[in-house]
N, C-alpha and C positions, 0 to 999 in steps of 0.2 A: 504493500500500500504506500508505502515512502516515494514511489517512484512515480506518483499522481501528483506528489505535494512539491516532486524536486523543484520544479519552475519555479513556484510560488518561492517557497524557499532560497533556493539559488537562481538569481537571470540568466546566466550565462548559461544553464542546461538547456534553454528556452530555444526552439526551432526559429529561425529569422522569420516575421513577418512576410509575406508576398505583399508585390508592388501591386498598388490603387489599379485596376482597367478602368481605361476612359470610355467611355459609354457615348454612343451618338445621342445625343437624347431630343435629338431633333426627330428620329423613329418615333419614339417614346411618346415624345407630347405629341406628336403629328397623330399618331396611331389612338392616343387617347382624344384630342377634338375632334378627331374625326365621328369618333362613335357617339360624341356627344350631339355632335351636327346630326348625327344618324337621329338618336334619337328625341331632335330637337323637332325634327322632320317628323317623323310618325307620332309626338304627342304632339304635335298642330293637327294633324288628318285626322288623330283621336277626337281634338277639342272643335271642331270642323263637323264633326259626325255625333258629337254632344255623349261621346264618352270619356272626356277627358277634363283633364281641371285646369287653370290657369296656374297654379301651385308648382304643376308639372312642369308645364311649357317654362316659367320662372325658372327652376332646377335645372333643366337641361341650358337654356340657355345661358344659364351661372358658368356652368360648366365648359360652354365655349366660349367664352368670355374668358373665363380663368387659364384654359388653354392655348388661348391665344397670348395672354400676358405672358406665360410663361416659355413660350416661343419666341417671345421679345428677348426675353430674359435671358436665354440661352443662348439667344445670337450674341448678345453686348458679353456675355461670358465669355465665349469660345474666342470674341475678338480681341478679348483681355488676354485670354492664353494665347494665342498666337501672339500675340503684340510681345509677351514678357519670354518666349520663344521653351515655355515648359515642355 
C-alpha cells in the first residue's frame, strides 16, 4: 500500500505530467451553435403550430447568442497565441 502514497509523499517518484493539447475549438463552439440554431429552428415551427412556448424559443436563442460570443472569443484568443508565437 506504501506504493499508492509514494507520490504524495515523495515528488520526485511522480510520472511527469503530459503536455496541455490544443483543441480547435472553433469545431466545438461551431458544432455547438449550430444545434442551437437547429433547434432554434424547430421551437419557432413548434411555436408557429401553437405547441411550443416563447420560454423555448428564449432558450434556444440564449444559446446562439452565447455561441456566437464565444466564437468571438476564440478568435481574439487564438490571435493572442499566434501573436505571442506559443
Amino acid at each position: 500500500m506504501t506504493m499508492k502514497f509514494a507520490p504524495i509523499i515523495d515528488p520526485a517518484v511522480r510520472k511527469p505530467a503530459p503536455k496541455p493539447v490544443r483543441v480547435d475549438l472553433r469545431k466545438v463552439f461551431g458544432i455547438g451553435t449550430g444545434l442551437w440554431a437547429a433547434a432554434l429552428i424547430v421551437s419557432l415551427i413548434m411555436m408557429t403550430l401553437g405547441m411550443g412556448s416563447e420560454s423555448l424559443v428564449v432558450l434556444c436563442a440564449s444559446g446562439v447568442i452565447i455561441g456566437l460570443l464565444l466564437l468571438i472569443w476564440e478568435f481574439f484568443d487564438r490571435w493572442d497565441y499566434r501573436r505571442l508565437g506559443l
